[in-house]
Biopython code that builds the backbone (N, CA, C, O; Angstrom):
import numpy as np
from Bio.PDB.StructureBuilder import StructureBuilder

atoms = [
    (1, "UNK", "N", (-19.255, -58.031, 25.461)),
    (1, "UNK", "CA", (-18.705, -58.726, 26.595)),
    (1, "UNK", "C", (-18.305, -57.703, 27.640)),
    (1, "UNK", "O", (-17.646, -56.735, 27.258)),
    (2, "UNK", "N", (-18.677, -57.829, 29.084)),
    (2, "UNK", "CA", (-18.319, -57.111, 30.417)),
    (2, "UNK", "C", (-16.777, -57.317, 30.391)),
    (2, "UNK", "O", (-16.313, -58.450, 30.517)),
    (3, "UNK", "N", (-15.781, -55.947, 30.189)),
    (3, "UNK", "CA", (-14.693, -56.068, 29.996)),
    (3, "UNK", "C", (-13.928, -56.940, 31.701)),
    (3, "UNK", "O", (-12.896, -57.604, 31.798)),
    (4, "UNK", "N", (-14.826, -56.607, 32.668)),
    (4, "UNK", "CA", (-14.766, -57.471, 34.348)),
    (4, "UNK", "C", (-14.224, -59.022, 34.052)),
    (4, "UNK", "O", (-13.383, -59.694, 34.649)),
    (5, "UNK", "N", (-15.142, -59.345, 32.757)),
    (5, "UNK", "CA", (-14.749, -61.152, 32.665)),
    (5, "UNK", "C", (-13.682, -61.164, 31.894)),
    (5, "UNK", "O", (-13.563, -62.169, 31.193)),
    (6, "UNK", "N", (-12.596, -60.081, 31.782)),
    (6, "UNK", "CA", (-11.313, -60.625, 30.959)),
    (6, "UNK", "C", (-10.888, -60.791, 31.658)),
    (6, "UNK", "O", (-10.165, -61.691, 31.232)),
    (7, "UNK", "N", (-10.457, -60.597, 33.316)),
    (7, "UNK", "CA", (-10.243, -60.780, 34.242)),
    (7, "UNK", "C", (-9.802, -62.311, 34.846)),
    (7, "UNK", "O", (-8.823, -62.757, 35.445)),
    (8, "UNK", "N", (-11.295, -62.942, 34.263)),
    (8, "UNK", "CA", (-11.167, -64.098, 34.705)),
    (8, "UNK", "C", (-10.531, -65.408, 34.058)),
    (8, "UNK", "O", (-10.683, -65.255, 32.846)),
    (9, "UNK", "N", (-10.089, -66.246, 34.218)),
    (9, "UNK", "CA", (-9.465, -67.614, 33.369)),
    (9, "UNK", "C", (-10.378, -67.896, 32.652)),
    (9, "UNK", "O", (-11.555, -68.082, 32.961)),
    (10, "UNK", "N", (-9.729, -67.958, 31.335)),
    (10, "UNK", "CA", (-10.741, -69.065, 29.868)),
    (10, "UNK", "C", (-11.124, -70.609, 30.085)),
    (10, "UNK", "O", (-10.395, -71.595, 29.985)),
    (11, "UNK", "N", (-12.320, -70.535, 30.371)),
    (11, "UNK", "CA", (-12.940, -71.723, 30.058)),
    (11, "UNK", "C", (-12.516, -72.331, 29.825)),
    (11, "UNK", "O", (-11.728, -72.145, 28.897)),
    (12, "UNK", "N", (-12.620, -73.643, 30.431)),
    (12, "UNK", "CA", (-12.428, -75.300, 29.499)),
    (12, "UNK", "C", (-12.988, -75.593, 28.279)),
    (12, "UNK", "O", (-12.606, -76.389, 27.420)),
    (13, "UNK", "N", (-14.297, -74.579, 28.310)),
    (13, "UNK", "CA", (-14.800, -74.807, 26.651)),
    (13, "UNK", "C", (-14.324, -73.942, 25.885)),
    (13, "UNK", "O", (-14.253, -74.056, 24.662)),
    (14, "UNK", "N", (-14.030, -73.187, 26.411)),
    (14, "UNK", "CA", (-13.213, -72.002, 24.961)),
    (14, "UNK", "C", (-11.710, -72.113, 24.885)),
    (14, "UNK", "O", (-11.407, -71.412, 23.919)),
    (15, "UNK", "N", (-10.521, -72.672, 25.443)),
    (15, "UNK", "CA", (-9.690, -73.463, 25.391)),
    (15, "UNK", "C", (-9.661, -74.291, 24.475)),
    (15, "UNK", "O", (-9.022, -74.106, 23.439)),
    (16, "UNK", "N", (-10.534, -75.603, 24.785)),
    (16, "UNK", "CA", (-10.623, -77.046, 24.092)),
    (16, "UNK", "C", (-11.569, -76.118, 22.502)),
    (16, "UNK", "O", (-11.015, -76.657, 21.543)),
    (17, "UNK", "N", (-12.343, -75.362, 22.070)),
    (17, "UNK", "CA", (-12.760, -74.578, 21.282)),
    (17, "UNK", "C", (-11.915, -73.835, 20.375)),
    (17, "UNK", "O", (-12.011, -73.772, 19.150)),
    (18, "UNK", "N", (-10.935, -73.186, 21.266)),
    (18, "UNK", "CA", (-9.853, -72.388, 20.387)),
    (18, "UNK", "C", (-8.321, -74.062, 19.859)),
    (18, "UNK", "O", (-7.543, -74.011, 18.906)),
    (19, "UNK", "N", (-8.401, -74.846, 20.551)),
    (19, "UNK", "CA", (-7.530, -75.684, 20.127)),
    (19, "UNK", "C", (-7.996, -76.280, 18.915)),
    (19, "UNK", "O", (-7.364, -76.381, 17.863)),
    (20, "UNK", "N", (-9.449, -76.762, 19.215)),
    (20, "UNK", "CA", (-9.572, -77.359, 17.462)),
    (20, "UNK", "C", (-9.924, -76.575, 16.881)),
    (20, "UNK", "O", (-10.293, -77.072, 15.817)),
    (21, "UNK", "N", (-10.133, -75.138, 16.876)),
    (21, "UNK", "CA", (-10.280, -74.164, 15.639)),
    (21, "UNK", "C", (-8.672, -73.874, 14.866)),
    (21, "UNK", "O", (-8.331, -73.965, 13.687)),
    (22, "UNK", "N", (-7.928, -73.505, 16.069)),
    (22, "UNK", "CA", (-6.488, -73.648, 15.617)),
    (22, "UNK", "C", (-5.921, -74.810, 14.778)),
    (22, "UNK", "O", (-5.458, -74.628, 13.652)),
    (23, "UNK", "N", (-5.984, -76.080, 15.416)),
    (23, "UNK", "CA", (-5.973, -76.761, 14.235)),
    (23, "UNK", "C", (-6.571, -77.235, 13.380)),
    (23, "UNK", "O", (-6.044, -78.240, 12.904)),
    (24, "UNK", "N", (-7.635, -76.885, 12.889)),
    (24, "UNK", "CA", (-8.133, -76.752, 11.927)),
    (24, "UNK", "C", (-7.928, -75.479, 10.749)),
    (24, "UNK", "O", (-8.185, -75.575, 9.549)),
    (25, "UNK", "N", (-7.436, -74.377, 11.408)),
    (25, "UNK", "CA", (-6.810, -73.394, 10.558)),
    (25, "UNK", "C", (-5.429, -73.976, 10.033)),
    (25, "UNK", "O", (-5.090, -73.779, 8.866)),
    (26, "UNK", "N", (-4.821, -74.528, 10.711)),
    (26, "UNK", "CA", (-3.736, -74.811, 10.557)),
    (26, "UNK", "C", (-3.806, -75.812, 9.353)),
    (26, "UNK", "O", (-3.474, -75.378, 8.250)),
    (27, "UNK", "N", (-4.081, -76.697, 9.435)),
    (27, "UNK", "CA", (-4.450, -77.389, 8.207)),
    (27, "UNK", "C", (-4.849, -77.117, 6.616)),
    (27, "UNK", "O", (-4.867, -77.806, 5.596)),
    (28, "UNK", "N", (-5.149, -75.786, 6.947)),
    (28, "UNK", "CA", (-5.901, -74.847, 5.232)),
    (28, "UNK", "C", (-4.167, -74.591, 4.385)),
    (28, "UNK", "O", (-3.098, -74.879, 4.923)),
    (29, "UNK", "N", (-4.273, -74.201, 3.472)),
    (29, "UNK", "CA", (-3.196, -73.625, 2.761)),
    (29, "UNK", "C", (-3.361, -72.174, 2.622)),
    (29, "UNK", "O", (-2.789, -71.256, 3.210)),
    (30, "UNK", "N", (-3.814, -72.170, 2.170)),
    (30, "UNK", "CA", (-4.539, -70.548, 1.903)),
    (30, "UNK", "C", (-5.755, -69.755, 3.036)),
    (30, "UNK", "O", (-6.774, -70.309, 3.451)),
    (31, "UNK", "N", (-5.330, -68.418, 3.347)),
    (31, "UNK", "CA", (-5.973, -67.556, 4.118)),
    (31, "UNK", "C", (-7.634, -67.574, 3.869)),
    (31, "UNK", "O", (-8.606, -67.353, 4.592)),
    (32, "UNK", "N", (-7.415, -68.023, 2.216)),
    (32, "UNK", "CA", (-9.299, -68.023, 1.610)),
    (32, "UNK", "C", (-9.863, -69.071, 2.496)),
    (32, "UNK", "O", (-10.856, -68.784, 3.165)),
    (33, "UNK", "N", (-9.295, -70.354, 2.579)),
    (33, "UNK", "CA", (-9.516, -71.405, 2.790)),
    (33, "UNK", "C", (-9.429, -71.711, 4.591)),
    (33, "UNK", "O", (-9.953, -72.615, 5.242)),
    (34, "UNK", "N", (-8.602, -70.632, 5.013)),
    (34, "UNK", "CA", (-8.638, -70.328, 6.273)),
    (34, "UNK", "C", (-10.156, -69.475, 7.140)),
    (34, "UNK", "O", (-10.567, -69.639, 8.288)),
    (35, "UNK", "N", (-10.776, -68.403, 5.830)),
    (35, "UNK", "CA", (-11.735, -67.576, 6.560)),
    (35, "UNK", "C", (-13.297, -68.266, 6.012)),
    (35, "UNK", "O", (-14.427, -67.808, 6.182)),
    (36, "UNK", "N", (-12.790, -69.744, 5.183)),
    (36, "UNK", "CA", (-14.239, -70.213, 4.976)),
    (36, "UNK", "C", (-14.449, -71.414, 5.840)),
    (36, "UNK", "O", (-15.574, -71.891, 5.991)),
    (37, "UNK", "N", (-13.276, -71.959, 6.466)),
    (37, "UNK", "CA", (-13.175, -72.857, 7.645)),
    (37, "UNK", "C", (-13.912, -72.077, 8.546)),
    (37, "UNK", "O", (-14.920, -72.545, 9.075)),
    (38, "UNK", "N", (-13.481, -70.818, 8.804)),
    (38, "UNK", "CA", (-14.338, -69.894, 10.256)),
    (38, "UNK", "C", (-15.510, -69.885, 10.214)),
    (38, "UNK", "O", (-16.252, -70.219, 11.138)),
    (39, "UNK", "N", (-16.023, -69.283, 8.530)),
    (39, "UNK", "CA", (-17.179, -69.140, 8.383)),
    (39, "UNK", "C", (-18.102, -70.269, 8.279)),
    (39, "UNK", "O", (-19.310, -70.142, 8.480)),
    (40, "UNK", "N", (-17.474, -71.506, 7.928)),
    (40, "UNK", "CA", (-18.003, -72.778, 8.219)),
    (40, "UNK", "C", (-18.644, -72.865, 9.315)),
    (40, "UNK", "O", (-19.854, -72.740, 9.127)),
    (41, "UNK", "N", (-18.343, -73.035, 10.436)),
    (41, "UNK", "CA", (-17.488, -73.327, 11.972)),
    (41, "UNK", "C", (-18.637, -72.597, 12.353)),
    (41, "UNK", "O", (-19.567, -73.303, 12.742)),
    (42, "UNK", "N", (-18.921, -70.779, 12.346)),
    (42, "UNK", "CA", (-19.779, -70.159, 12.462)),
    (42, "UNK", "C", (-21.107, -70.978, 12.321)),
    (42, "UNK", "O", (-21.664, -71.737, 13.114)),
    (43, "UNK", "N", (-21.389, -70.635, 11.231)),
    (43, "UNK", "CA", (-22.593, -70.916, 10.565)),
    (43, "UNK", "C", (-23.120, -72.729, 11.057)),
    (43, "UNK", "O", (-24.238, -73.095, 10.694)),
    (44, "UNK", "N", (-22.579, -73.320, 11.542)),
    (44, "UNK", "CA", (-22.015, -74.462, 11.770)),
    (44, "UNK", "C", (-22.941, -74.840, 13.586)),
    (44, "UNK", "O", (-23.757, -75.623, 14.072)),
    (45, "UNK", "N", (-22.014, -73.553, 14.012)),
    (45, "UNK", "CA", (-22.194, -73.029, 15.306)),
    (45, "UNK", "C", (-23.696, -72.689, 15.685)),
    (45, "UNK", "O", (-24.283, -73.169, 16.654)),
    (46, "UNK", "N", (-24.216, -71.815, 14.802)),
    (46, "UNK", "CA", (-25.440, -71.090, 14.836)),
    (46, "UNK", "C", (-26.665, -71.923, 14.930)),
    (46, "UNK", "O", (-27.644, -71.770, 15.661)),
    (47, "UNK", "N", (-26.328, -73.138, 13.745)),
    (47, "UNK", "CA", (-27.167, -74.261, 13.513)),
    (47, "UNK", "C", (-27.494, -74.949, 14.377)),
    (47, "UNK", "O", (-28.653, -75.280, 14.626)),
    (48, "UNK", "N", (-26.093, -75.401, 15.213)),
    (48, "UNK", "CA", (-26.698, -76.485, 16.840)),
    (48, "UNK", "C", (-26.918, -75.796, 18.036)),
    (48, "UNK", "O", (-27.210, -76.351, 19.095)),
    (49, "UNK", "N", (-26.744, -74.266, 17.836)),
    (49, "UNK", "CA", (-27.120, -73.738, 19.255)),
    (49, "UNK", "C", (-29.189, -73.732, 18.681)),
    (49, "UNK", "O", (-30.066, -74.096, 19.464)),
    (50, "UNK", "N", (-29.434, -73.324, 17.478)),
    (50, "UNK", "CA", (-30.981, -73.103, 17.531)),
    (50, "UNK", "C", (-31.197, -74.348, 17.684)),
    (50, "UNK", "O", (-32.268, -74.338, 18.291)),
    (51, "UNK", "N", (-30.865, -75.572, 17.525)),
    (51, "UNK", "CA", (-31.609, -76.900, 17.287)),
    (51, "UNK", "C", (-31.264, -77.514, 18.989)),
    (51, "UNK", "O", (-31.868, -78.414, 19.574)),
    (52, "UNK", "N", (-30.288, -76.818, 19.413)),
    (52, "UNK", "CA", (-30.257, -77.788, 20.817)),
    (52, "UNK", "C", (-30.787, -76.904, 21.838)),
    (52, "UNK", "O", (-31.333, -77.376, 22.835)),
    (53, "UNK", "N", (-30.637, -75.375, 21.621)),
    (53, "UNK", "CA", (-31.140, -74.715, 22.412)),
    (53, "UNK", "C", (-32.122, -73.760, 22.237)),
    (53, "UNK", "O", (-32.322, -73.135, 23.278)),
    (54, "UNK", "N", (-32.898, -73.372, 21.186)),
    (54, "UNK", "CA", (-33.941, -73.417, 20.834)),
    (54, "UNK", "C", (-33.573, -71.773, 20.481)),
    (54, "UNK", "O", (-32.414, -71.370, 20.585)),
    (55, "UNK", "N", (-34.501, -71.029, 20.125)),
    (55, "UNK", "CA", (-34.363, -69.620, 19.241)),
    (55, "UNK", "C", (-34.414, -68.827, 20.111)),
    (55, "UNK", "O", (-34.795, -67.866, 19.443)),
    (56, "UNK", "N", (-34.302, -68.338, 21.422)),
    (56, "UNK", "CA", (-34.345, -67.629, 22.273)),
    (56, "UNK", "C", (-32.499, -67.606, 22.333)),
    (56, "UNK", "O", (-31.852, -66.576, 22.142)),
    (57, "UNK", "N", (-31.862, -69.004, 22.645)),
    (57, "UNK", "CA", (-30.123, -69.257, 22.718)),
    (57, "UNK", "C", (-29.741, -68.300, 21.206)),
    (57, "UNK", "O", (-29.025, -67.300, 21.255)),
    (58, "UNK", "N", (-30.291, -68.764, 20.059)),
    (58, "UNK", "CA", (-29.823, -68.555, 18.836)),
    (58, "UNK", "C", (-29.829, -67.128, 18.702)),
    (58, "UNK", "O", (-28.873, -66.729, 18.038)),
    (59, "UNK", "N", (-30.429, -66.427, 19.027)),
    (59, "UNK", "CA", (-30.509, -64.808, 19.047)),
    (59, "UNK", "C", (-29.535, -64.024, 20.279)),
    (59, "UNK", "O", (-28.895, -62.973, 20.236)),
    (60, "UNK", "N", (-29.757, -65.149, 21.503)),
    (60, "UNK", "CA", (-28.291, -64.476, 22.177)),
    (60, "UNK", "C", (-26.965, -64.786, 21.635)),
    (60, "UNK", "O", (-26.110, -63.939, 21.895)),
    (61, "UNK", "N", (-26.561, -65.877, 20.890)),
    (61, "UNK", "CA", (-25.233, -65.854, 20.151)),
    (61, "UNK", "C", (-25.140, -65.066, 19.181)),
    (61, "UNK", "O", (-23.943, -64.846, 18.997)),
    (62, "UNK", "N", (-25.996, -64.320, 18.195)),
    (62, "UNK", "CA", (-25.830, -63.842, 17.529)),
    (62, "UNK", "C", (-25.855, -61.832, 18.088)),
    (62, "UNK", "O", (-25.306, -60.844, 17.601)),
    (63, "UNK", "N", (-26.571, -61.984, 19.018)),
    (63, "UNK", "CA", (-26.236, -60.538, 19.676)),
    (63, "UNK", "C", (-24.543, -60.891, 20.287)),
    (63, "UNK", "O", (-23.750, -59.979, 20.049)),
    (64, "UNK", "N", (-24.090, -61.851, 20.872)),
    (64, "UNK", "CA", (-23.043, -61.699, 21.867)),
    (64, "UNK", "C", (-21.630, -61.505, 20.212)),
    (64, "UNK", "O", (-20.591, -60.854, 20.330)),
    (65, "UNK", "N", (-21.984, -62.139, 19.085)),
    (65, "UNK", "CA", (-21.086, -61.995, 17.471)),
    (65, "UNK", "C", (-21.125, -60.653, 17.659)),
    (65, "UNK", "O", (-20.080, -60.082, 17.970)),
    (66, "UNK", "N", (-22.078, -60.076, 17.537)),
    (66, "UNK", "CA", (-22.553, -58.493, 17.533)),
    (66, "UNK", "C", (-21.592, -57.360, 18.177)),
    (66, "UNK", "O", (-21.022, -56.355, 17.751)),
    (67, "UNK", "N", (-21.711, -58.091, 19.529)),
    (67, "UNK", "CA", (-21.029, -57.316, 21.001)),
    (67, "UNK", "C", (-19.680, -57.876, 20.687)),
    (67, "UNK", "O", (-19.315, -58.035, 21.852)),
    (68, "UNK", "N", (-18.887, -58.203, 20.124)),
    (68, "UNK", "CA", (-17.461, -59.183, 20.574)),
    (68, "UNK", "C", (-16.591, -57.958, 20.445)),
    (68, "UNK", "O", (-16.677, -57.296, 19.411)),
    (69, "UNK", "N", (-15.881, -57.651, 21.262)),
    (69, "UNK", "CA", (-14.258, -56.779, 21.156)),
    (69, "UNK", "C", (-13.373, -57.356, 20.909)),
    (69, "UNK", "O", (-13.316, -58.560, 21.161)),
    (70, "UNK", "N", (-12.734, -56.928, 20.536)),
    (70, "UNK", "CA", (-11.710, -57.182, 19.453)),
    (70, "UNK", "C", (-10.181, -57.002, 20.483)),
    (70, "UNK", "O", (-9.158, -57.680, 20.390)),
    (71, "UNK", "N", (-10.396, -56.139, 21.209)),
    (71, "UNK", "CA", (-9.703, -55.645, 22.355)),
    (71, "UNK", "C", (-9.417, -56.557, 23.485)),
    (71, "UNK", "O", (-8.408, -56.947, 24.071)),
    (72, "UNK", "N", (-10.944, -56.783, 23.582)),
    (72, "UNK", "CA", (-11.065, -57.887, 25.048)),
    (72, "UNK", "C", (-10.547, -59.340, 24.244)),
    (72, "UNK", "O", (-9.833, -60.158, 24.823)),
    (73, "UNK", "N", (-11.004, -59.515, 22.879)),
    (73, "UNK", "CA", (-11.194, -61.443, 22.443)),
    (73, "UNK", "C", (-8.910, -61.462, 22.397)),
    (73, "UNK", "O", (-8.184, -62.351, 22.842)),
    (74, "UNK", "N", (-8.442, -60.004, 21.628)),
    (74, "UNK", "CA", (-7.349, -60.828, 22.355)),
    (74, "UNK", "C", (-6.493, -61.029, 23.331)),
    (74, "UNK", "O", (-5.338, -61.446, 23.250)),
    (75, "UNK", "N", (-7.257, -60.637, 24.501)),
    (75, "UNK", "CA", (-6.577, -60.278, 25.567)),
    (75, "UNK", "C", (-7.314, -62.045, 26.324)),
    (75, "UNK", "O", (-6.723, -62.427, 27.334)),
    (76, "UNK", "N", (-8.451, -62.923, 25.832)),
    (76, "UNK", "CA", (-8.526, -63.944, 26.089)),
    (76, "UNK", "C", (-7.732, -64.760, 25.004)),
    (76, "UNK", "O", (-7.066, -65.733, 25.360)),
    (77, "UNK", "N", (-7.774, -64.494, 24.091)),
    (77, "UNK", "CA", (-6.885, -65.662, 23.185)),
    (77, "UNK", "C", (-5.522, -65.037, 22.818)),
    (77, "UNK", "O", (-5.389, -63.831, 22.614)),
    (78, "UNK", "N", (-4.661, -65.809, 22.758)),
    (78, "UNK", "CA", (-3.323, -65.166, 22.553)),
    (78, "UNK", "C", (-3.391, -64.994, 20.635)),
    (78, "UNK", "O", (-4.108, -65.716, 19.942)),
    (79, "UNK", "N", (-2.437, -63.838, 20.050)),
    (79, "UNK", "CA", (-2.862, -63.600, 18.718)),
    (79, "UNK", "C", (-1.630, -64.375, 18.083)),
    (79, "UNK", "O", (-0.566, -64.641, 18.641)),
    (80, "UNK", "N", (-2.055, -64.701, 16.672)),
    (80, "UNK", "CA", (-1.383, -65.695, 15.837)),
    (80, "UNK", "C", (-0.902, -65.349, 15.045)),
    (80, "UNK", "O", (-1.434, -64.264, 14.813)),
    (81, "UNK", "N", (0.393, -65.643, 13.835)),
    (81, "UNK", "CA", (0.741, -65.040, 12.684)),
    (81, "UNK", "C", (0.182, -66.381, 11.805)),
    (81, "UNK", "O", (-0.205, -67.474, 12.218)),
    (82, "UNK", "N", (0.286, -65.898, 10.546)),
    (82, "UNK", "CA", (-0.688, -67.113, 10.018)),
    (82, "UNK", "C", (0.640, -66.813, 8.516)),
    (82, "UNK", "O", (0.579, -67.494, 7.492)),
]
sb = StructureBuilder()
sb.init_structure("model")
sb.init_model(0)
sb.init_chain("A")
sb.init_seg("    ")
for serial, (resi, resn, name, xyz) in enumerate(atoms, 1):
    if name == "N":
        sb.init_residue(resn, " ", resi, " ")
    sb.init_atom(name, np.array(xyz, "f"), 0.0, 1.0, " ", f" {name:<3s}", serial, name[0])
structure = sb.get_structure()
């Protein structure tokens, strides 16, 4: 990610995105049960970007997983204690 777009306001889709991931973490008991919700969610993810947007989309989400900072993602999402 171009560290330029931390700059800018979060999306309406990554907002409404991070709200039902949040609660849906929230709901697990356990941290196990917390990182197979993600990995769900992921894998989940991967599935309707190739089927709605065909394998050209599916290879840029999986380069942009690739590219993600860790630096920049929480300087867009605020960080959580769990």
């Amino acid at each position: 990610m171009d560290h330029s777009d931390s700059n800018k306001k979060t999306s309406i889709h990554a907002q409404r995105a991070y709200s039902l991931i949040l609660s849906g973490v929230a709901e697990c008991d356990t941290a196990l049960d917390q990182r197979l919700l993600l990995d769900s969610l992921i894998c989940q993810c991967a599935v309707f970007t190739r089927i709605l947007g065909g394998e050209r989309e599916f290879y840029d989400l999986l380069e942009k997983l690739k590219r993600i900072d860790l630096d920049v993602a929480g300087d867009l999402m605020p960080a959580t204690q769990h």
